[in-house]
Structure formats: structure tokens, C-alpha cells
C-alpha distance (Angstrom), angle and dihedral (degrees) to the residues before:
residue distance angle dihedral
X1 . . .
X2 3.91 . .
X3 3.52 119.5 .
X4 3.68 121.4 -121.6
X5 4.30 119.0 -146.9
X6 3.80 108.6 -153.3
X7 3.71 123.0 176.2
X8 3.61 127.7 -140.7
X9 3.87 117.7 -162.5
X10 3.94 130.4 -173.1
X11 3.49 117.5 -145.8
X12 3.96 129.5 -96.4
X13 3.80 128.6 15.8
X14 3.30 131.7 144.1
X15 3.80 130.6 -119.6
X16 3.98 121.3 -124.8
X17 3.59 143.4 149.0
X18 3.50 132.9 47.7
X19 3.86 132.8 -76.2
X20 4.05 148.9 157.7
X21 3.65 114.2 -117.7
X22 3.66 107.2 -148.0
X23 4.01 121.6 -90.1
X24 3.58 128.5 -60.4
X25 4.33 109.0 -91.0
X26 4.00 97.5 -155.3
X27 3.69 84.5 57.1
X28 3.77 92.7 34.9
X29 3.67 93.9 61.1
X30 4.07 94.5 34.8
X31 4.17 87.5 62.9
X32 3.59 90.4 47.6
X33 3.99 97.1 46.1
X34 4.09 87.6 45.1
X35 3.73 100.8 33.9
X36 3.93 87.1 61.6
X37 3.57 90.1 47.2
X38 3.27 99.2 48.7
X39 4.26 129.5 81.9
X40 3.81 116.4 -103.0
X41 3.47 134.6 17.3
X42 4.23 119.5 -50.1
X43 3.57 128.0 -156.5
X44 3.83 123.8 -149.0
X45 4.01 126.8 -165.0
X46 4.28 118.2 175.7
X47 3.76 87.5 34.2
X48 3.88 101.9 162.3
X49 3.67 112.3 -129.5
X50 3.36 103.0 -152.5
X51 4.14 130.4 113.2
X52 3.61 101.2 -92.3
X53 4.07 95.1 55.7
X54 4.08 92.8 35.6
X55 3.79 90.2 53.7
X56 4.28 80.4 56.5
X57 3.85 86.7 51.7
X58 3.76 93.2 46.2
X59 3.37 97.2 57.6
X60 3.63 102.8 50.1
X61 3.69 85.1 50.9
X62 3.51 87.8 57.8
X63 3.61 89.4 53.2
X64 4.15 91.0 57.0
X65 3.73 98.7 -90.9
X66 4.12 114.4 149.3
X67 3.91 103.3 -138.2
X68 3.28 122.3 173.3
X69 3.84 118.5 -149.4
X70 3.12 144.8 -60.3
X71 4.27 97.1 -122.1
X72 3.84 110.3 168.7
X73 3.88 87.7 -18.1
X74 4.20 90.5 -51.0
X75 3.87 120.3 133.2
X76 3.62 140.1 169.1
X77 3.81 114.9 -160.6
X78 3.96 116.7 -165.8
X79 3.36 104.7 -139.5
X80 4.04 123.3 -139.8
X81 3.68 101.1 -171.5
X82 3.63 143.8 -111.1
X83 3.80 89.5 -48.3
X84 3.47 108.2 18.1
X85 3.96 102.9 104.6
X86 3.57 130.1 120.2
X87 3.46 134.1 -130.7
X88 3.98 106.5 -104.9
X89 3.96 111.4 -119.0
X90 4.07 85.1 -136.0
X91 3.69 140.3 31.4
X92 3.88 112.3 -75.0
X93 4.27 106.0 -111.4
X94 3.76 102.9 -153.0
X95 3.65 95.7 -174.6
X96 4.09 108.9 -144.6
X97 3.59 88.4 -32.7
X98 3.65 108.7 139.0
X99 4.17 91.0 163.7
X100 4.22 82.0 54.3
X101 3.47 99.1 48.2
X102 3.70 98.6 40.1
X103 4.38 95.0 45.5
X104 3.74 85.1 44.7
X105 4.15 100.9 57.4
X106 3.64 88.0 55.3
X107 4.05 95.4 44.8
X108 3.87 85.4 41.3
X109 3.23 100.5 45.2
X110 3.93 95.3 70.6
X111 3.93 101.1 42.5
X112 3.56 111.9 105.5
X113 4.28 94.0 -125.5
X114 3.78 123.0 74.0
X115 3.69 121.3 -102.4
X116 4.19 135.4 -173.8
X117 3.71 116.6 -162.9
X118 4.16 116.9 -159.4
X119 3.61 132.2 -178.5
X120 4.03 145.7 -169.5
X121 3.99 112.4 -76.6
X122 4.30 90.0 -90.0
X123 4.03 87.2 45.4
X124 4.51 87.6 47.0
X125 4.17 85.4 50.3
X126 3.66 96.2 57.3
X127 3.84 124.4 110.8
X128 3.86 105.2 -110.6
X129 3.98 95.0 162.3
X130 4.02 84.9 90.8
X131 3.98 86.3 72.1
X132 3.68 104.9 27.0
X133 3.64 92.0 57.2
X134 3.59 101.5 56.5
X135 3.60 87.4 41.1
X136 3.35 92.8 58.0
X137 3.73 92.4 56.3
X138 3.75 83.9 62.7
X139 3.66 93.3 57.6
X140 3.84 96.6 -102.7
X141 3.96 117.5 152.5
X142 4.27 107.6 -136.7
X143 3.96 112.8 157.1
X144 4.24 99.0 -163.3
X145 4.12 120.0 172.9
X146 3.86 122.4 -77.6
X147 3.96 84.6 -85.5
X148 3.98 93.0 47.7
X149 3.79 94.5 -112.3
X150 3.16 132.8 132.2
X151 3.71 138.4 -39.2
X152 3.88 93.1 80.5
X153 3.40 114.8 -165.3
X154 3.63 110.4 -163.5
X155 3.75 120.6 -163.7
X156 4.12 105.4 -160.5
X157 3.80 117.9 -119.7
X158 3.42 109.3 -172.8
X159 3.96 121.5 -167.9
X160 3.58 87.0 -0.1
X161 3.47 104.7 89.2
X162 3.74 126.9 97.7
X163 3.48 139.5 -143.1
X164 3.85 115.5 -118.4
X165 4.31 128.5 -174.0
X166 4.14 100.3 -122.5
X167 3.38 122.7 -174.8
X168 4.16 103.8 -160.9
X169 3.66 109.0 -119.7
X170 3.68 88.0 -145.2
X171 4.18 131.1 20.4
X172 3.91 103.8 -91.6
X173 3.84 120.5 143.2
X174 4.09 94.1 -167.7
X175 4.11 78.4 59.2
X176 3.95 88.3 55.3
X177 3.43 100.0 40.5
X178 3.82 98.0 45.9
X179 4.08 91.9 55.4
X180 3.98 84.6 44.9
X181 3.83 87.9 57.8
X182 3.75 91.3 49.2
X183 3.72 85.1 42.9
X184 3.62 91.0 72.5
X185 3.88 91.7 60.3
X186 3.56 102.4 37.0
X187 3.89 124.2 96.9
X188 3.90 107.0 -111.1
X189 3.88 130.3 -1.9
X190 3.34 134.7 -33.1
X191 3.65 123.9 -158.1
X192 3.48 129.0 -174.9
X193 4.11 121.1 -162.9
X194 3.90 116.4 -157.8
X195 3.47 126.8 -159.7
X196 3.68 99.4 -145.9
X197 4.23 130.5 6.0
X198 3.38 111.8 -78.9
X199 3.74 134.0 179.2
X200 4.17 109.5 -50.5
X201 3.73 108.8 -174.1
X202 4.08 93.6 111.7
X203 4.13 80.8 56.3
X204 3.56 92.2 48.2
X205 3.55 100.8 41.5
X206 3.36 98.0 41.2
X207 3.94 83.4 66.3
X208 3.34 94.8 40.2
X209 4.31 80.7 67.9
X210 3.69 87.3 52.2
X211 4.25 93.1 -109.3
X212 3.91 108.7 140.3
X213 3.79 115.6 -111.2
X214 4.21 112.0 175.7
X215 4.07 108.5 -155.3
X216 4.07 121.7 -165.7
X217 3.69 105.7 176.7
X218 3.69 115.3 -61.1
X219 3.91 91.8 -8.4
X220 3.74 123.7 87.8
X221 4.03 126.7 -163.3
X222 3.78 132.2 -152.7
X223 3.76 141.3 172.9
X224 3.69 148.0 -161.3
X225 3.99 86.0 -110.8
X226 2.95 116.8 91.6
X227 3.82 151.6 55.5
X228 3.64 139.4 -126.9
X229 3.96 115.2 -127.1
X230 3.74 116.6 -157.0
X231 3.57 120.0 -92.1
X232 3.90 144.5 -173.6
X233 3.35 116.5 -114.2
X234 4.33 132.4 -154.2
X235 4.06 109.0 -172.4
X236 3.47 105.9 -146.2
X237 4.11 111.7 -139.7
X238 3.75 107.5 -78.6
X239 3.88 109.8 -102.5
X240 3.68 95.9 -154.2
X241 4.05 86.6 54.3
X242 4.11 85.9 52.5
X243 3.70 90.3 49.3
X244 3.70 93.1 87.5
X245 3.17 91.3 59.0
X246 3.55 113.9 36.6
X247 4.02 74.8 59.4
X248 3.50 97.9 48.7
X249 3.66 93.9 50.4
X250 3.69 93.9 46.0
X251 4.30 88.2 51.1
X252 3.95 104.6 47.1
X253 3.94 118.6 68.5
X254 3.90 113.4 -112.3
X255 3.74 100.7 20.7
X256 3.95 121.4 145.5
X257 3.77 107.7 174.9
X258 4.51 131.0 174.4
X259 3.30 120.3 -156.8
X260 3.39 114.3 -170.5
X261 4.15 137.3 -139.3
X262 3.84 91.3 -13.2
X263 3.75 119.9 170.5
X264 4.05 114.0 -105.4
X265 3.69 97.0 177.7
X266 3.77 96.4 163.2
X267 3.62 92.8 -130.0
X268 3.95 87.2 63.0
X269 4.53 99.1 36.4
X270 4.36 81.3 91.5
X271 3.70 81.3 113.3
X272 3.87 99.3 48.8
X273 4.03 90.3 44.9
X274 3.70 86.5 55.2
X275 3.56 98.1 48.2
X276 3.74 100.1 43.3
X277 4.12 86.9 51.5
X278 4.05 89.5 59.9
X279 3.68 87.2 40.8
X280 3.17 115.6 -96.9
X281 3.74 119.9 155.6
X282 3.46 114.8 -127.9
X283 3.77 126.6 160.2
X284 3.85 131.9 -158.8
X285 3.62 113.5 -145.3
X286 3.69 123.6 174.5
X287 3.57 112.3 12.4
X288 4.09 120.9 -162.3
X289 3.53 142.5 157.7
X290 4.06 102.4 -122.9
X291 4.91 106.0 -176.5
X292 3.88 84.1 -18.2
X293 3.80 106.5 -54.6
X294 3.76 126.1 108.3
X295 4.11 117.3 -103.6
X296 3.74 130.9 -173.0
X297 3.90 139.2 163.4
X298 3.40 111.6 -117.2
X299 3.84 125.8 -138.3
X300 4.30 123.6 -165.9
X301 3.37 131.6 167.2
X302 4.31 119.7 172.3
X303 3.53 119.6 -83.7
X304 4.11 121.6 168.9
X305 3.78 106.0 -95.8
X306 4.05 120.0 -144.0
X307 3.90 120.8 -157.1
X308 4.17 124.0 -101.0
X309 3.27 148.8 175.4
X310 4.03 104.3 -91.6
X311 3.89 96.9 -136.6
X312 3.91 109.8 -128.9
X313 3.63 95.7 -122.9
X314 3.90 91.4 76.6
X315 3.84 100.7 40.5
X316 3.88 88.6 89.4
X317 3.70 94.3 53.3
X318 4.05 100.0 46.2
X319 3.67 93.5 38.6
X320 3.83 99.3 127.4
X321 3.94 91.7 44.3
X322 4.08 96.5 55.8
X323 4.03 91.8 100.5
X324 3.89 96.1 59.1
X325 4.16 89.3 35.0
X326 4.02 78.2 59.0
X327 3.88 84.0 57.4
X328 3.59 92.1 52.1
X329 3.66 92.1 36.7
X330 4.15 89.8 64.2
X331 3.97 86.4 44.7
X332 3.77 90.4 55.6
X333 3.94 124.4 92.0
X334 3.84 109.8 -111.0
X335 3.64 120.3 -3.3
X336 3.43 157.9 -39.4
X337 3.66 133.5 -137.7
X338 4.11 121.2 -178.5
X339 3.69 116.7 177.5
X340 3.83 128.3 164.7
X341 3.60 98.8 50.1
X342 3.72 103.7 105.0
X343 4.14 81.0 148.1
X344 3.41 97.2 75.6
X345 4.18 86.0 73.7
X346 3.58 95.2 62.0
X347 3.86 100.8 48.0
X348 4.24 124.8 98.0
X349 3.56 78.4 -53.4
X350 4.28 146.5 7.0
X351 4.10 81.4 -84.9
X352 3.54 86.8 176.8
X353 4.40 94.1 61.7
X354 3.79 99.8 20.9
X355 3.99 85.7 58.3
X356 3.94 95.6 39.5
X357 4.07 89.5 52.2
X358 3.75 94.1 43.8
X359 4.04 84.2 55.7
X360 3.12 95.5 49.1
X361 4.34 99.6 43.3
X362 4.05 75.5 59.4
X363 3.73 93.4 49.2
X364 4.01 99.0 -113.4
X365 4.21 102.2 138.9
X366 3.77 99.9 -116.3
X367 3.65 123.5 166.5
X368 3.99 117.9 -169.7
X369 3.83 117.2 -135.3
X370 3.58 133.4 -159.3
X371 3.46 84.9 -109.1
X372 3.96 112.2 23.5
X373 3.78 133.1 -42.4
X374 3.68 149.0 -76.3
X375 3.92 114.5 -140.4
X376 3.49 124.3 -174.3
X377 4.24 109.0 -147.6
X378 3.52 116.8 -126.0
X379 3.31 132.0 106.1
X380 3.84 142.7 -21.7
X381 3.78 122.3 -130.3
X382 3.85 129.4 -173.5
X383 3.96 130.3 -96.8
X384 3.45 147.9 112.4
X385 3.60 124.8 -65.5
X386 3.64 134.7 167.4
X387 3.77 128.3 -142.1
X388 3.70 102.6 -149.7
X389 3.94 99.2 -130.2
X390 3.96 89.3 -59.4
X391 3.78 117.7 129.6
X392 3.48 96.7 -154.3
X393 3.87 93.7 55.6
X394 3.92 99.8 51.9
X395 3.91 81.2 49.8
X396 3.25 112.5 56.2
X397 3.67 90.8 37.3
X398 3.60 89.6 59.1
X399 3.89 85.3 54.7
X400 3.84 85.6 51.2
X401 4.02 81.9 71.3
X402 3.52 94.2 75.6
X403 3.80 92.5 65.4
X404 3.62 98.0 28.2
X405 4.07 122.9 112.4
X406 3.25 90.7 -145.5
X407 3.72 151.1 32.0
X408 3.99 114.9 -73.4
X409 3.84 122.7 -157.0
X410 4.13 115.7 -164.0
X411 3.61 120.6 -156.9
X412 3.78 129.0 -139.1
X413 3.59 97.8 7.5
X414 3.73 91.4 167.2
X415 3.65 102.7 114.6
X416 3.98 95.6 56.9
X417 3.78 78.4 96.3
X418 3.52 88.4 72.1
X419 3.73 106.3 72.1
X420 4.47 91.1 2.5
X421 3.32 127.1 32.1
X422 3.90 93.4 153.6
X423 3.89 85.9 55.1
X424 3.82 98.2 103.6
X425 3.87 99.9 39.6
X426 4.21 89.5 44.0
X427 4.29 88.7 49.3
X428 3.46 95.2 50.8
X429 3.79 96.3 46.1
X430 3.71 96.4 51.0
X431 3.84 88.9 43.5
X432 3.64 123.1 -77.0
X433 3.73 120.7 128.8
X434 3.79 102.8 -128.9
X435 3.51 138.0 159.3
X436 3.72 130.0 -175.7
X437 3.79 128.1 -163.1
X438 3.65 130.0 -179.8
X439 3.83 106.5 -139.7
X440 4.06 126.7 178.8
């Protein structure tokens, strides 16, 4: 039988001290994907050791690459080149990686060995259409189900793919970095348009290994020419992982919480902006530049929230950290309106539903929209409410706890091991009464 985690919170508590979330995944699987690729030997420190980023590492060791760890978050990846990957003697199981599954068509898709890349049941349900399609365009060769999920299989097509100019229908930076990855097998250049900033690290980092990237405003260009030079690597502190509790301080009375050498790459701060706008007060202490990303220490202490209008310009760039600004959202005075973020259904879970019913099971007035949500701020009651396999839901309605009335019990809390396997141990040390049981 399968176990089950469930978490059991009491209500209140108070958030203080300081900590280090664990490293930043997007980047965590970006230095694995180019450190392989690249010539010479890469080391990694911050690597997050969770599922999502080990799945990453799994495959390229599948596909012949020596890497050594990880060892408190420490790797070193032997790189075999541009072209020097292997064709894996079994399909590639990405877990409930979506960032995986989606970075890997577009590297695949250009090797000249076949590949199929699987997933768990919530990886197989997501929409993968969004990169096969443009693939396509660029002559690449991915079979997907009637419904264009996931298995993939990916027939390789090397030196016959093409570069094509795509402007992204809609803001997605696995969408841009997957056609960049084929980009560096296709003949030509390929240019991807966005409509708003989204997430940059593959840009960055694949500068930081010395492979030339040209940006013009929101469009980014790549070639075949070029090569990626190995490269040390410092993973900032995931921001989406501090989320929870830059809201959980800034939601429960006489909370005073560090959190240390977090990534503020501005095309991730969406959360911050939001935050500070319904009043939150959050410092930023010690700003640096750690392998060519922004870092900072992070400093927040509560402050009564009110409800706004989140403007549409910085949906894109807190897109992972809507669920837990839905917690703070139903904290705040007044209310909330999101609109524009018709993402949010397609992620690990419908974020925009699951999140609007768990609200409401705890008696917070939250009505789903095509789009987002309007929450009226109030109160939070007790209940039972289940996250549907999606880290980012048991989380933030664990922070929920700290506001809540009464006690809150998540279901299927499994999958925080995905993206946060310290999460449990880290909440209850700064302050959060939380329990976790594995049930069958």
C-alpha cells in the first residue's frame, strides 16, 4: 500500500528567527542540464535535493553523465559537451517535474538518439502541447497522447532542426527556455518574443558558461555556434520556497523572521512587489551578485495587510507564489482581485479552484475566476482540506495555520518533497505548530 502524509496544524504562532530556505529548483535543474553539456568539469553548491531537481540529475545520468553527489547540496558534474550525450537504455521518469519534462523536449529533441520522457499521474496530466508545437515548427519529431500529455516520445533529429522567431502566446519561461535548448541544435536562429518578463536564469546562466545569448527587449536569440564552457555554480535560496514565509511572517502578530542569501532576480521579486503593495514590511538587507544572479537577506516583521488589485504586470513574475498570496489575501482587510493568471490552472494542480475551495472549506469568501480570484479578507476558520498532490497547496495552507481559529488538517501532502523536503522541520522551528503523519 502507498503511504499517505497528512498534516495537522494548530492555530496561531508566530514566526521568528532567521533561516536559509533550500536552493532555488529552476536554477537547480538549469546547472545540471548545462553543466553536463558543457566541456570540463562543473561544480555546484545550493543544489536543492529534493525530487523535482534529482529527477534532472537522474536523467542525465542515464544519458552517461559522471556526477558526483549531491553531499550537503555540493555536486560536480563532468561535462561531455554540446553533443556528447547518450542515448538512455530506458525511458527518462521525470517524476512531477513539469520544468524537467518541458527543458528536456527541446534539449532532446535535437540529439541524434531517441528518447521517451514519463512522469507521475499529476506530471502525465500536464499540458505539453505549449512545447511540442513550437517544436514542431522547428522540425522536431515528439509523439505525446491524444490530449498532448505526457509520455513524450522524442525521435532525435539532429542537424535538422531549424531556428524559428516565436512570439509566446502566453508568458511561460519553461516555453522559452525549452526552444533555447533546441536552439542550440537547430540550423540558424531562434528567437523567442515574450509578452511579459518571465523567469531568466537559463539566459543568465547560459552566459555565465560563456555560450552567446543576444537579448533585445523581451526577445532572446540563440544559435548553433557556440559552446558552453564549464562553470561554478552558487544557488541562491529559492524565493518561491521563502514565500511561505515571508507570508507567514507578514500574517501572524509579533513575528520577526531572516531569511538568508535568497535569490531576488527581478524577474522572480513578483511576490515581494505584491506584498509590499498590501503592506507588508519587508526589508532587503545585503544585496550581492553571487555566479551572476542577484542575492539578498531578507528581513519581515507583521504588519496588517489590506486587499488590492494585483496589477497584471507582476502576475508573470510571482506565478508559483499565488497559493500562499491567497493566504495572505484572506488575512488582508478588504479584498483581493487577481485576474490574468489563467496559468495557475494548468500547473501540478487547477491552483486557481483547489485554492478557492480550500478557502472556502475554512470559511474565507473566495470566488474562482476564469482568470484568478476575488477574496474577501476576514478571517480563517478550521477544516479539512486537501491539496491534490501539489506542493505548493499543502504549503501555504499550512502557513494559513498561523491565522487560522482553528485547527487545519491538509490532505496528501506527499509531494512537498518535491520542491521542500526541509519544509516541516524549518516551520516548526521558526514557529508553526505542525504535525505530519504518514497514514495508508
Amino acid at each position: 500500500m502507498s503511504k499517505s502524509i497528512t498534516f495537522y496544524v494548530q492555530p496561531g504562532g508566530k514566526l521568528q528567527g532567521e533561516a536559509r530556505v533550500p536552493g532555488d529548483k529552476s536554477m537547480s535543474h538549469r546547472s545540471i542540464m548545462l553543466g553536463s553539456l558543457a566541456e570540463g568539469v562543473t561544480h555546484v553548491k545550493g543544489f536543492l535535493e529534493a525530487e523535482d531537481a534529482l529527477a534532472t540529475l537522474q536523467a542525465f545520468r542515464d544519458m552517461g553523465v559522471e556526477i558526483e553527489g549531491p553531499v550537503n547540496g555540493e555536486l560536480t558534474i563532468h561535462g561531455v559537451g554540446k553533443h556528447g550525450l547518450r542515448a538512455p537504455k530506458n525511458d527518462l521518469y521525470l517524476g512531477n517535474s513539469g520544468t524537467s519534462m518541458r527543458l528536456l523536449s527541446g534539449l532532446l529533441a535535437g540529439q541524434a538518439f531517441n528518447s521517451v520522457l514519463t512522469g507521475d499521474k499529476s506530471l502525465s496530466g500536464r499540458p505539453m502541447k505549449r512545447v511540442t508545437e513550437p517544436l514542431a515548427t522547428m522540425g522536431a519529431d515528439i509523439k505525446a497522447t491524444e490530449k498532448g500529455t505526457a509520455p513524450l516520445h522524442i525521435t532525435g533529429r539532429a542537424g535538422q532542426l531549424t531556428g524559428i522567431d516565436y512570439a509566446m502566446p502566453i508568458a511561460s519561461a519553461q516555453v522559452k527556455s525549452c526552444l533555447l535548448l533546441a536552439g542550440m541544435y537547430a540550423q540558424g536562429v531562434t528567437s523567442v518574443t515574450e509578452p511579459a518578463p518571465t523567469r531568466d536564469h537559463t539566459e543568465r546562466m547560459l552566459t555565465g558558461f560563456s555560450y552567446p545569448v543576444k537579448q533585445e527587449g523581451n526577445k532572446v536569440s540563440i544559435t548553433a555556434e557556440g559552446r558552453l564552457t564549464a562553470a561554478d555554480i552558487d544557488v541562491p535560496s529559492d524565493i518561491s520556497s521563502a514565500a511561505f514565509f515571508l507570508v507567514g511572517a507578514s500574517i501572524a502578530p509579533g513575528s520577526d523572521l531572516t531569511l538568508r542569501h535568497v535569490g531576488i532576480n527581478p524577474t522572480r521579486t513578483g511576490v515581494i512587489d505584491i506584498l509590499r503593495l498590501m503592506g507588508a514590511n519587508i526589508e532587503v538587507l545585503n544585496e550581492r551578485t553571487v555566479g551572476g544572479e542577484p542575492v539578498a537577506d531578507l528581513h519581515v516583521v507583521y504588519s496588517p495587510l489590506k486587499g488590492i488589485d494585483i496589477p497584471e504586470h507582476l502576475v508573470p513574475l510571482a506565478i508559483d507564489e499565488f497559493p500562499v498570496l491567497f493566504v495572505a489575501a484572506a488575512c488582508a482587510e478588504g479584498q483581493t482581485r487577481l485576474t490574468g493568471a489563467e496559468e495557475l490552472r494548468v500547473k501540478e494542480s487547477d491552483r486557481i479552484q483547489v485554492m478557492a475551495d480550500g478557502l472556502q472549506i475554512l470559511g474565507v469568501d473566495a470566488q474562482s475566476t476564469e482568470d484568478g480570484m476575488i477574496i474577501q479578507g476576514g478571517s480563517i476558520g478550521g477544516g479539512e482540506v486537501i491539496s491534490h498532490g501539489d506542493h505548493r497547496i499543502a504549503m501555504s495552507f499550512s502557513i494559513a495555520g498561523l491565522r487560522a481559529n482553528a485547527p487545519i488538517t491538509i490532505h496528501d501532502c506527499e509531494n512537498v518533497n518535491t520542491s521542500f523536503p526541509e519544509f516541516r522541520d524549518l516551520a516548526k522551528r521558526l514557529g508553526l505548530d505542525l504535525v505530519c503523519k504518514e497514514e495508508v
